[in-house]
C-alpha positions as CSV (number, residue, x, y, z in Angstrom):
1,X,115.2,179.1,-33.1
2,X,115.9,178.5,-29.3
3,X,113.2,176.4,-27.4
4,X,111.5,179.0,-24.8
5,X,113.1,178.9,-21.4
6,X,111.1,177.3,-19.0
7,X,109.9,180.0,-15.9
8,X,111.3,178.9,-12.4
9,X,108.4,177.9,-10.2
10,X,108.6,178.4,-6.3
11,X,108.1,175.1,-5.0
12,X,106.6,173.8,-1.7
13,X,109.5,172.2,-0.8
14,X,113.2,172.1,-0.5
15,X,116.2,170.0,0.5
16,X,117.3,170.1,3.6
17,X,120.3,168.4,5.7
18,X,119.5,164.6,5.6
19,X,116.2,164.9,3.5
20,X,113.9,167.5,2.0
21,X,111.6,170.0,4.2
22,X,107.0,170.5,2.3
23,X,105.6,173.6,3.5
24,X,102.0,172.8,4.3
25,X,99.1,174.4,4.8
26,X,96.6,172.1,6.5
27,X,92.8,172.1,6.5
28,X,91.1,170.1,9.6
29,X,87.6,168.7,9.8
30,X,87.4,168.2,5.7
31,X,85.4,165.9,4.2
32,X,88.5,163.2,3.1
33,X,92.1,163.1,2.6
34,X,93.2,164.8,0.2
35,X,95.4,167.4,-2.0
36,X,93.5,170.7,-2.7
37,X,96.8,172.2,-4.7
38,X,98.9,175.1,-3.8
39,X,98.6,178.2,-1.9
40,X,100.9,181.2,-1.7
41,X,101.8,182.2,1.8
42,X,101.9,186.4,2.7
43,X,105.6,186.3,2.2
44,X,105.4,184.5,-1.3
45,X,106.4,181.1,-0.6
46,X,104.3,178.2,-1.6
47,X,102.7,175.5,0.0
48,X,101.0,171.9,-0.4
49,X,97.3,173.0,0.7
50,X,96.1,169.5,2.2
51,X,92.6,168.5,3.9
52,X,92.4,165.9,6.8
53,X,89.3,164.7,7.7
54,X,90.7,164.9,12.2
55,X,89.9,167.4,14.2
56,X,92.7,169.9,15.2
57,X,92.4,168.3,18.7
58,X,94.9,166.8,20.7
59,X,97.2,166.3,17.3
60,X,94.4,164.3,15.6
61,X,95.0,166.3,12.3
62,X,98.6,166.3,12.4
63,X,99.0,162.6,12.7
64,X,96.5,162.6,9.9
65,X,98.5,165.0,7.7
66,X,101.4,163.2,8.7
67,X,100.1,159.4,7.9
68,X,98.2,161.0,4.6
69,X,101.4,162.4,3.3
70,X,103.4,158.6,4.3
71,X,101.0,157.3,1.6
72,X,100.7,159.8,-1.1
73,X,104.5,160.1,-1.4
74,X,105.0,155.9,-0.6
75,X,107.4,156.4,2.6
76,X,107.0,155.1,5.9
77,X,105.3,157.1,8.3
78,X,108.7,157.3,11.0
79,X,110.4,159.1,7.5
80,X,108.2,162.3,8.9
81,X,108.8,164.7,11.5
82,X,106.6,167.9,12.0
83,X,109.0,170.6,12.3
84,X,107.3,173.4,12.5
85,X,103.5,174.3,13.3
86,X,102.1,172.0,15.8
87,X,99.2,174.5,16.9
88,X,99.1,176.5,13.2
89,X,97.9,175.6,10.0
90,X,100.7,176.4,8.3
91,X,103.3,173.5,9.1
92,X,106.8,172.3,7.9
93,X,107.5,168.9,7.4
94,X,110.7,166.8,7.2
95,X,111.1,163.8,5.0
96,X,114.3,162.2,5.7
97,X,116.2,160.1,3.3
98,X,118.3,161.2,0.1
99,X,117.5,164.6,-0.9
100,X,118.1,164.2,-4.3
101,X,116.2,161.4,-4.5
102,X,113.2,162.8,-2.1
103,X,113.2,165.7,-5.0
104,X,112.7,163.7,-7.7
105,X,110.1,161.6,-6.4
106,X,107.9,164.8,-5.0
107,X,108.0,165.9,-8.2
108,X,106.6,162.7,-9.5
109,X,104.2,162.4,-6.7
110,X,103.0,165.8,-6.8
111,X,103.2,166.9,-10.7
112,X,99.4,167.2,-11.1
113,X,98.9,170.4,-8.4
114,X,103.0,171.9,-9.2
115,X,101.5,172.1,-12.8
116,X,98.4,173.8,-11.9
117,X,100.5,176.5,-9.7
């Protein structure tokens, strides 16, 4: 008998020409810092729900999101570029670097939630 076939999960992220692209979907004004899991978008995709403790004011939370996500996934901070979403809570973010190895290592970083979704 065959081991069963693992199902293919939608992942927040995706490589991308000179790095790997997280779909966010920020919360302002939390309490703390901090990974609330995943959340499916309208059209189906996924993304990395995160809480900031800034304000959405004069780009206080995205620097936040931006300098939270530097430490959770150990790069520097000047490895990530919002993309997409300056004024939105739903945002894309570039890591750049190695896509493979960006994969591999947001899969480590992040098992705990892409387990749960």
């Amino acid at each position: 008998m065959s081991p069963p076939v693992p199902a293919t999960r939608n992942l927040p992220f995706a490589a991308a020409r000179g790095g790997v692209r997280l779909a966010v979907r920020l919360v302002p004004k939390a309490k703390a810092d901090r990974i609330l899991g995943l959340a499916e978008e309208a059209d189906g995709a996924v993304a990395l729900k995160i809480a900031v403790h800034a304000p959405p004011q004069e780009g206080r939370a995205n620097e936040a999101l931006l300098r939270f996500l530097a430490q959770v996934l150990r790069v520097k901070r000047s490895d990530l570029t919002l993309v997409l979403g300056a004024a939105d809570r739903r945002k894309l973010v570039h890591i750049a670097g190695e896509p493979a190895a960006l994969m591999m290592r947001l899969e480590e970083e992040l098992r705990t939630w892409l387990r749960r979704g």
